[in-house]
C-alpha positions as a Markdown table, in Angstrom:
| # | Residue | x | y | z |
|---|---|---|---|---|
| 1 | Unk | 2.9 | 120.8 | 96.2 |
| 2 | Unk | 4.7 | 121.2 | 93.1 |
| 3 | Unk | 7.0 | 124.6 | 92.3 |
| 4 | Unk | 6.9 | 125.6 | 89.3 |
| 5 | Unk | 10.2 | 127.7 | 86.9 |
| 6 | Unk | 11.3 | 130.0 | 84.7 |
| 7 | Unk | 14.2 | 128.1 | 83.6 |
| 8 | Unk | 16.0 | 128.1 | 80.2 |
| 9 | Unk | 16.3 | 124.7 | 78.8 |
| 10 | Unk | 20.2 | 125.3 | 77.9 |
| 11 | Unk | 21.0 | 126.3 | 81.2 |
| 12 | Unk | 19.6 | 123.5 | 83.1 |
| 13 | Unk | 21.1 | 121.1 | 80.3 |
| 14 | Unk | 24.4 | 122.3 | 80.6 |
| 15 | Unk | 24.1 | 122.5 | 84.8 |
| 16 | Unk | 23.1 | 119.1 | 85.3 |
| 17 | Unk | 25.8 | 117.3 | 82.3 |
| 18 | Unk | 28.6 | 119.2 | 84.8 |
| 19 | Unk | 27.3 | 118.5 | 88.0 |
| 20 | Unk | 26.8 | 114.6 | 86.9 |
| 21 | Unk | 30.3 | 115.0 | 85.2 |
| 22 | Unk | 31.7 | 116.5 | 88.7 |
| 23 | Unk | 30.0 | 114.0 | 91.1 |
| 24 | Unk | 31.2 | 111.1 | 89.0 |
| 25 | Unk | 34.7 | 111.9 | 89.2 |
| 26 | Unk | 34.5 | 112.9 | 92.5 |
| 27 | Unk | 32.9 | 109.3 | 93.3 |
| 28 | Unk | 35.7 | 107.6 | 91.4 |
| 29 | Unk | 38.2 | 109.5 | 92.8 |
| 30 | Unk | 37.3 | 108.8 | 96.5 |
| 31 | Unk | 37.9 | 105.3 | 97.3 |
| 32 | Unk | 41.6 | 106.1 | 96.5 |
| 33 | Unk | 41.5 | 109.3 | 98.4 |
| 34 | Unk | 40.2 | 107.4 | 101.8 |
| 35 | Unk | 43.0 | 104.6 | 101.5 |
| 36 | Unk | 45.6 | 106.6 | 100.6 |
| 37 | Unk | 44.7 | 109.2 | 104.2 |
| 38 | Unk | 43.9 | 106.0 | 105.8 |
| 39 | Unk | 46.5 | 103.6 | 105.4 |
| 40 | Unk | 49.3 | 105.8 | 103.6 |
| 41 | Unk | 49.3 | 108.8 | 106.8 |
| 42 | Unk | 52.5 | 108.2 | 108.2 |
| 43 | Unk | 52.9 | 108.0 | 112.2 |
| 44 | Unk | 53.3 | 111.5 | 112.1 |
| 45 | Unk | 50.3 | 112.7 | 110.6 |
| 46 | Unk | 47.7 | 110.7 | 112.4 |
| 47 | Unk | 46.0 | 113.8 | 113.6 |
| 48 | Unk | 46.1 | 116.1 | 110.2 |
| 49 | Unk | 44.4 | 112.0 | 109.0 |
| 50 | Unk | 41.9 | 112.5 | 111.6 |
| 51 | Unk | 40.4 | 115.8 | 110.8 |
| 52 | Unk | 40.8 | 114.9 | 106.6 |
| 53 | Unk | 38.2 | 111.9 | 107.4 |
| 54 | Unk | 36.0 | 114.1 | 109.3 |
| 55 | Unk | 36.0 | 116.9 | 106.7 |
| 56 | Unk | 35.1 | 114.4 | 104.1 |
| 57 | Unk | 30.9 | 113.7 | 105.5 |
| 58 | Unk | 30.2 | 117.5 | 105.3 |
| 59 | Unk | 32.4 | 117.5 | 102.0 |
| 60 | Unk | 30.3 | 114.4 | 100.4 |
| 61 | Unk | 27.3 | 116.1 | 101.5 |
| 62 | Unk | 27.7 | 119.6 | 99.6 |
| 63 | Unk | 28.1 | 117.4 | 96.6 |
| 64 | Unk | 25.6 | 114.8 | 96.7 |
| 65 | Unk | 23.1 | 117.3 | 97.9 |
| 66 | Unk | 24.0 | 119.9 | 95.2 |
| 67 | Unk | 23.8 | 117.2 | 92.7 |
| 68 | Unk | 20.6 | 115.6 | 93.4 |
| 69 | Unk | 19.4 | 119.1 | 93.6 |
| 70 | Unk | 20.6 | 120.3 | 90.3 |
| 71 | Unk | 19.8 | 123.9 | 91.5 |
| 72 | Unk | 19.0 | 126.4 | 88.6 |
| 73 | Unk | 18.8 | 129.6 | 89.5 |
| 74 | Unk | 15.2 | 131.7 | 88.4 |
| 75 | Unk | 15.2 | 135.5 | 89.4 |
| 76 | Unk | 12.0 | 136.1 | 88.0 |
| 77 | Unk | 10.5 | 133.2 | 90.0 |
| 78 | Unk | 10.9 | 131.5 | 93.0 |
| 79 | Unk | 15.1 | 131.6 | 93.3 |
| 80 | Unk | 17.0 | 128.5 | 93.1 |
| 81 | Unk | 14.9 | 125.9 | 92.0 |
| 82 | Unk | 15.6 | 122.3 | 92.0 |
| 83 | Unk | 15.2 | 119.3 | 89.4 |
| 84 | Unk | 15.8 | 115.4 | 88.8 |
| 85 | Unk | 15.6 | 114.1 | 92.3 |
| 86 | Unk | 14.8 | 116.9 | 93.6 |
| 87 | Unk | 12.6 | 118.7 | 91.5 |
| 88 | Unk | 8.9 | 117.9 | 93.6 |
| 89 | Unk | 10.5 | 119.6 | 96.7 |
| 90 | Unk | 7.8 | 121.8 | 98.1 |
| 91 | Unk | 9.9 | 125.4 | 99.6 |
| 92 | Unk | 10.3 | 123.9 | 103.1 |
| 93 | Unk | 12.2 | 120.9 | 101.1 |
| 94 | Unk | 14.3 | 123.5 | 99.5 |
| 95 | Unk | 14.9 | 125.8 | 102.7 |
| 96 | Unk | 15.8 | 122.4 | 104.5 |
| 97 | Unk | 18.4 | 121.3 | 101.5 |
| 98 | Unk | 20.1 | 125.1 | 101.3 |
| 99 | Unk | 20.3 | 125.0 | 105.3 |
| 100 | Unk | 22.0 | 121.5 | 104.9 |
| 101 | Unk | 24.3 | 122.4 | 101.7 |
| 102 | Unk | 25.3 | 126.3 | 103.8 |
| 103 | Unk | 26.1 | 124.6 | 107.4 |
| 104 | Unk | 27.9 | 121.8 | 105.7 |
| 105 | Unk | 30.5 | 124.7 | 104.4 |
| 106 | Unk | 31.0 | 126.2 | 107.4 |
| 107 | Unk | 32.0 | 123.0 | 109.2 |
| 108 | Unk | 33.7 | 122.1 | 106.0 |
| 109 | Unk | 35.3 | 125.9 | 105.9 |
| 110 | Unk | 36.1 | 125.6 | 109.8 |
| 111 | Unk | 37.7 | 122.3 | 109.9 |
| 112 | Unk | 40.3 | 123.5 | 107.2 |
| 113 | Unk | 41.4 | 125.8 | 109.7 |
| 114 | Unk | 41.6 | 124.0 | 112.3 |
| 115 | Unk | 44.4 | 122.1 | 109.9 |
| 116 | Unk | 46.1 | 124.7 | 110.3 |
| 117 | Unk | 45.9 | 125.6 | 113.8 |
| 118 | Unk | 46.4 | 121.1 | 114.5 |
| 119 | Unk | 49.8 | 121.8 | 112.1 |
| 120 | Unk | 51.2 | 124.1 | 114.7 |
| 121 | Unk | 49.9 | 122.6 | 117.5 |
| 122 | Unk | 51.5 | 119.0 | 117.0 |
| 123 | Unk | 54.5 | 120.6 | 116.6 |
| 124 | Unk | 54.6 | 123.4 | 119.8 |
| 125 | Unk | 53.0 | 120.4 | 122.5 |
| 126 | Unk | 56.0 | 118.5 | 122.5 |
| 127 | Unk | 58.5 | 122.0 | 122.8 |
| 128 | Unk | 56.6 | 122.3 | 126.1 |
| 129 | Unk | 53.8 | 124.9 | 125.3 |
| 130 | Unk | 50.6 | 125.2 | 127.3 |
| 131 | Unk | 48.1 | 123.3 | 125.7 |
| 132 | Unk | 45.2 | 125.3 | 127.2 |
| 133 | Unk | 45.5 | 127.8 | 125.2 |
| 134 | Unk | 44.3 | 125.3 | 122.3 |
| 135 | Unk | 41.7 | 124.1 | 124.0 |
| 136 | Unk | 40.2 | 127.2 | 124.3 |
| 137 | Unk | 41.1 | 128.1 | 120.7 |
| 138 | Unk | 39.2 | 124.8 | 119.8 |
| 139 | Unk | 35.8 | 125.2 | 122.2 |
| 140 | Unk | 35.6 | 128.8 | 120.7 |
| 141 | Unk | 36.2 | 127.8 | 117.1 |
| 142 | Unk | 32.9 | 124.9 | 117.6 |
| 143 | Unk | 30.8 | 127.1 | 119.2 |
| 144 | Unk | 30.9 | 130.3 | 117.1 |
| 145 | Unk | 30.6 | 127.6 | 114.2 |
| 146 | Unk | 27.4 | 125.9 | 116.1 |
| 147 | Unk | 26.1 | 129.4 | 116.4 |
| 148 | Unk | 26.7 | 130.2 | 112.6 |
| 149 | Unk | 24.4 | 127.3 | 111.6 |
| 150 | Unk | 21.9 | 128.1 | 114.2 |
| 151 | Unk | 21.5 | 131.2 | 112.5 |
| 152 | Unk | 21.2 | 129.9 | 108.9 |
| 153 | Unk | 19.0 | 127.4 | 110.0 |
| 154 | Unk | 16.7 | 130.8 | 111.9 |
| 155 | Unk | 16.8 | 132.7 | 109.1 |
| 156 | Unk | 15.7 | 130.4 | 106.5 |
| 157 | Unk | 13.0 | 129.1 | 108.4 |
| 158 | Unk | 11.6 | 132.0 | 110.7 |
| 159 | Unk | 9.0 | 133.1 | 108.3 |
| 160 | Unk | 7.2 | 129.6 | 108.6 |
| 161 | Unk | 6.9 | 129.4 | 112.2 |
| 162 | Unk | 4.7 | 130.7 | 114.5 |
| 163 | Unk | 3.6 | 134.0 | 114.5 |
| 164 | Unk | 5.1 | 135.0 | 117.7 |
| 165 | Unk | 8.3 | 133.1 | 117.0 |
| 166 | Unk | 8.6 | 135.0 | 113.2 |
| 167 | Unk | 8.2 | 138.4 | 114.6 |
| 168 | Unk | 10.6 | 137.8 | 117.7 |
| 169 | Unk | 13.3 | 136.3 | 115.4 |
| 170 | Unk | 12.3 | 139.1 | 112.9 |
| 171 | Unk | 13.8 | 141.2 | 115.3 |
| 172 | Unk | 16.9 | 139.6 | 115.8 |
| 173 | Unk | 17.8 | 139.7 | 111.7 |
| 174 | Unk | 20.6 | 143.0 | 112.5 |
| 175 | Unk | 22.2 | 141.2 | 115.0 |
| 176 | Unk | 22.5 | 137.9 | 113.2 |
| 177 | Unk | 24.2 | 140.1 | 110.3 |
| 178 | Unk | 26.6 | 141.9 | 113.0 |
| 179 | Unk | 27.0 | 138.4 | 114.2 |
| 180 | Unk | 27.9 | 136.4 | 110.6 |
| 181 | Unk | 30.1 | 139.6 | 109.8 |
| 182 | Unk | 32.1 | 139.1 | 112.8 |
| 183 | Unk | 32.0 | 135.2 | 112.2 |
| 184 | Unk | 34.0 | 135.8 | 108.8 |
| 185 | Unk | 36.5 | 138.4 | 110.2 |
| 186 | Unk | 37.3 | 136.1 | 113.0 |
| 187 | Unk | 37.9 | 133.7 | 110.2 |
| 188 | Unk | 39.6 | 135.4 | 108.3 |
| 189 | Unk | 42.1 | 136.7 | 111.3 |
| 190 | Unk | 42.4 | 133.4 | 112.2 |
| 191 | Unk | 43.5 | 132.3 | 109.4 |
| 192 | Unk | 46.5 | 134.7 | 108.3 |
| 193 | Unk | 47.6 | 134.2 | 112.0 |
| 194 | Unk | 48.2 | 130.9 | 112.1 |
| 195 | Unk | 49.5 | 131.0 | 108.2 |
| 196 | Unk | 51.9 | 133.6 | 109.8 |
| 197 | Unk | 52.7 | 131.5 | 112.8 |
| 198 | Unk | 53.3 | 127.9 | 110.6 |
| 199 | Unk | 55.4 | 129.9 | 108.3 |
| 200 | Unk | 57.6 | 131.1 | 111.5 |
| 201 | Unk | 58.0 | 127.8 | 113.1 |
| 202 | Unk | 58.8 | 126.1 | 109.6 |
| 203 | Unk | 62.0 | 128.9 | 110.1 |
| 204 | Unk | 62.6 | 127.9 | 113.5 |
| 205 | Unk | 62.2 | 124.0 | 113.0 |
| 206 | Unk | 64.8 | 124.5 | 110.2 |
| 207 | Unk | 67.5 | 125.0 | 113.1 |
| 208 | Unk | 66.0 | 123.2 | 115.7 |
| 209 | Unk | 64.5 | 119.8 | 115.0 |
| 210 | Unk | 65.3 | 117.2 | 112.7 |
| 211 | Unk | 64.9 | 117.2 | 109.1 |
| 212 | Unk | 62.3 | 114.8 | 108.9 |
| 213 | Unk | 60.4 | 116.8 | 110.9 |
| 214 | Unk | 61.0 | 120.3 | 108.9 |
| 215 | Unk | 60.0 | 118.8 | 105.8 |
| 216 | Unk | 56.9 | 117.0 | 107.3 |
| 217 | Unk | 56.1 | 120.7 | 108.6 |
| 218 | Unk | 56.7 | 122.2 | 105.2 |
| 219 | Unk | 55.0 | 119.6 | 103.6 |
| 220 | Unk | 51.4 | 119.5 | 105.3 |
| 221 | Unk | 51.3 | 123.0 | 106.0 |
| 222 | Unk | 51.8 | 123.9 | 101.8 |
| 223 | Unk | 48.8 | 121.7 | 101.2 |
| 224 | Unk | 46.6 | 122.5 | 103.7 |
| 225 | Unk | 47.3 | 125.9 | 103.0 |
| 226 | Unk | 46.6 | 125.6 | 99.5 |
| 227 | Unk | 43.6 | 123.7 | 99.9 |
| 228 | Unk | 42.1 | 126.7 | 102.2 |
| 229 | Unk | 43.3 | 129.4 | 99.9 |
| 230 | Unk | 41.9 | 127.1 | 96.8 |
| 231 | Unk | 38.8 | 126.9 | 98.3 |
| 232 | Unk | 38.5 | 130.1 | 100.0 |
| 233 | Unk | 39.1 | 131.7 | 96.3 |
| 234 | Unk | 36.4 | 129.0 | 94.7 |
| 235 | Unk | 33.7 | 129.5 | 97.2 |
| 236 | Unk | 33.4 | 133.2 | 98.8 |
| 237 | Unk | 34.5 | 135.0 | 95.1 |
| 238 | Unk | 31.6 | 133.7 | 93.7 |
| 239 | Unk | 29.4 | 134.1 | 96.4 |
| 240 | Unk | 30.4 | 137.6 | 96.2 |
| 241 | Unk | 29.7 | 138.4 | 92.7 |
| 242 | Unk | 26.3 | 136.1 | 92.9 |
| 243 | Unk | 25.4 | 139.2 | 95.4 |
| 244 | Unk | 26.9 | 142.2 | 93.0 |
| 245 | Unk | 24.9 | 140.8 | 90.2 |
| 246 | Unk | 21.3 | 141.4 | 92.2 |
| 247 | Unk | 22.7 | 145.4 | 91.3 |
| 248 | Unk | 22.9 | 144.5 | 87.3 |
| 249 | Unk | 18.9 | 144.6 | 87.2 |
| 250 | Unk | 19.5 | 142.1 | 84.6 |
| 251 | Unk | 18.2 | 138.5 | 85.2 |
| 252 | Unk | 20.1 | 136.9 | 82.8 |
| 253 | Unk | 22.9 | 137.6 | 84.9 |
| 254 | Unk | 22.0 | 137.2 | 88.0 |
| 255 | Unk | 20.5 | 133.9 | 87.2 |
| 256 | Unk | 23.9 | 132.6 | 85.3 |
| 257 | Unk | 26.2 | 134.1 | 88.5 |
| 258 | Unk | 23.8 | 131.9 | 90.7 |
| 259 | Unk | 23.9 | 129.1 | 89.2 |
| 260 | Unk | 27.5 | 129.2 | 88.5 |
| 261 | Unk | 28.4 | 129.6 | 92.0 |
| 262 | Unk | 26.4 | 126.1 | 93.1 |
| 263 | Unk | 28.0 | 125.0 | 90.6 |
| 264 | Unk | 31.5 | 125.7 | 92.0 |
| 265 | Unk | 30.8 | 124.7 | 95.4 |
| 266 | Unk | 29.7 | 121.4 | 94.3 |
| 267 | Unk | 33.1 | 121.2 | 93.0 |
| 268 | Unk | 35.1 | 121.6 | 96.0 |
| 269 | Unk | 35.8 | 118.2 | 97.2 |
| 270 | Unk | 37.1 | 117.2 | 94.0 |
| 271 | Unk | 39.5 | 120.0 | 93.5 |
| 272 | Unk | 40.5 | 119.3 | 97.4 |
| 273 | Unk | 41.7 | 115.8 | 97.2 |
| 274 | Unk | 43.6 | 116.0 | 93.9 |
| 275 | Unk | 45.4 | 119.1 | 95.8 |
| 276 | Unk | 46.1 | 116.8 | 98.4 |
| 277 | Unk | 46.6 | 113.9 | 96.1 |
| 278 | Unk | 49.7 | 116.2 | 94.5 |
| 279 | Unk | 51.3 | 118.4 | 97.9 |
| 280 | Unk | 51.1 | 115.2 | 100.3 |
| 281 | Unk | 53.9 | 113.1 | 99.2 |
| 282 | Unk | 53.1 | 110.1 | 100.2 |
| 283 | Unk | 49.7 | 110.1 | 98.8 |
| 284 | Unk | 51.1 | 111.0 | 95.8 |
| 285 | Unk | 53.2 | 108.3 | 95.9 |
| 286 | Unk | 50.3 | 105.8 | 96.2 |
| 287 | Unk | 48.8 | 107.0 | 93.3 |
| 288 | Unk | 51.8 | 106.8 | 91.5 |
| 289 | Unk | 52.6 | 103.6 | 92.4 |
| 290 | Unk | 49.5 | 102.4 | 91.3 |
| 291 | Unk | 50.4 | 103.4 | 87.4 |
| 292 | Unk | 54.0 | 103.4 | 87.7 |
| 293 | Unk | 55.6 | 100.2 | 88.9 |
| 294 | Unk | 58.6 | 101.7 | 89.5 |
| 295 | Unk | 61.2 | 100.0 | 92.2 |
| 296 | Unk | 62.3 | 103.5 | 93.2 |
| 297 | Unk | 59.2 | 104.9 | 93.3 |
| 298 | Unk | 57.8 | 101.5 | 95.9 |
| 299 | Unk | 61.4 | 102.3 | 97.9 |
| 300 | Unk | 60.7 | 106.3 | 98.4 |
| 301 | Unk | 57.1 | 105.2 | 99.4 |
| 302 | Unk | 58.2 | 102.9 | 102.2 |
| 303 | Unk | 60.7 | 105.0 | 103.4 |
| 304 | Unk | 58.1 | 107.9 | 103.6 |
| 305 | Unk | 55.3 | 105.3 | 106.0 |
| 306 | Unk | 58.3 | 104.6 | 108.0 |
| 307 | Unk | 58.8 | 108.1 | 109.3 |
């Protein structure tokens, strides 16, 4: 079955030339950004490599799917609708590609965290700290994050099940709220924690341990904190306005704010690797190298992949 819009032509024009222009770049951009964490990690930073390459399937996913998709935002009809590759989705296509495109943020959102918490865990394990503690940190962070997508995945689908199944998990809507809402604040007290607590052993480490190791610290925990603040900023600002603008009563509005904010999640990935491309020294020094044949440029590099 075919859906059919409300769109203006001048908005879906000008949201599919950005998301091609996006996805192309971003497509371009990648082969470079997989060798450089691949073969340009030094010994050091095998496990920060690690959870970069696992961040990068949900990642390509949010952008290939929101691409394809070209969502368009219609107020007056059926909410986001889709075109190009996408456009003769029937609804349970669409609920299906907005479940994929909002769990693929969380794990996306979650695994930049857990960056973070890695960062001060490589460091603390070999200063003789209990490493229970981040196991449990760990097991708690993937199951409150499986939990999250089970609910997405409840709530967007509920209403086509059975009826017995709808009405139960009708039920259950207020605590899946109170559940989400405590998600994101567990989120977000998890993350100024263990910004506070990187930021405290960089001090420590300055006085302590090698300076090798400091600046490695310093180094990975700028970009990776820059990347979650980056996309923090990008993703849950407009999500927030797309949600004040249903109070405007004006569906112009809400239909630009919408589409704006796929849009900007679409654009994540690329905006995270070229902030990892620039904070992560010896990927910048890849990149440079493959512009700038410069002899002290090729020395620096190899004395970084030593260490």
């Amino acid at each position: 079955m075919n859906i059919t819009y409300n769109v203006h032509p001048a908005l879906l024009i000008s949201v599919r030339c950005y998301l091609y222009v996006i996805c192309v770049f971003t497509f371009v951009i990648f082969p470079f950004y997989y060798y450089a964490i691949v073969y340009k990690s030094t010994k050091r930073m095998q496990s920060y490599k690690r959870i970069l390459i696992a961040n990068m399937i949900p990642s390509s996913i949010i952008t290939t799917v929101i691409t394809l998709a070209c969502p368009v935002y219609d107020y007056i009809g059926a909410g986001f609708t889709f075109h190009d590759t996408f456009g003769n989705f029937t609804m349970m296509g669409r609920i299906i590609t907005v479940m994929v495109v909002l769990n693929s943020l969380v794990i996306s959102s979650d695994l930049l965290i857990v960056m973070l918490i890695d960062r001060f865990h490589s460091i603390v394990k070999d200063l003789g700290y209990s490493q229970l503690y981040f196991v449990i940190i760990y097991v708690l962070m993937g199951a409150t994050s499986l939990i999250q997508c089970g609910e997405f995945i409840i709530l967007l689908i509920h209403e086509h099940l059975s009826e017995e199944l709808a009405t139960f998990f009708r039920s259950l809507v207020n605590t899946f709220t109170n559940f989400t809402i405590a998600y994101q604040f567990s989120r977000i007290v998890a993350l100024i924690t263990i910004v506070f607590l990187n930021d405290r052993l960089g001090k420590k480490l300055n006085k302590t341990s090698s300076r090798s190791v400091e600046m490695l610290h310093k180094m990975l925990t700028r970009a990776i904190n820059t990347v979650v603040i980056f996309t923090i900023l990008i993703s849950r600002i407009p999500i927030i306005l797309a949600l004040a603008s249903q109070y405007t009563n004006n569906n112009n509005i809400i239909d630009y704010v919408n589409t704006f904010t796929a849009c900007i999640i679409q654009s994540i990935f690329l905006c995270d690797m070229l902030i990892t491309f620039y904070f992560v020294k010896p990927y910048r020094y890849f990149i440079v190298s493959l512009f700038h044949k410069d002899e002290k440029v090729f020395k620096l590099s190899q004395t970084i992949n030593r260490n």
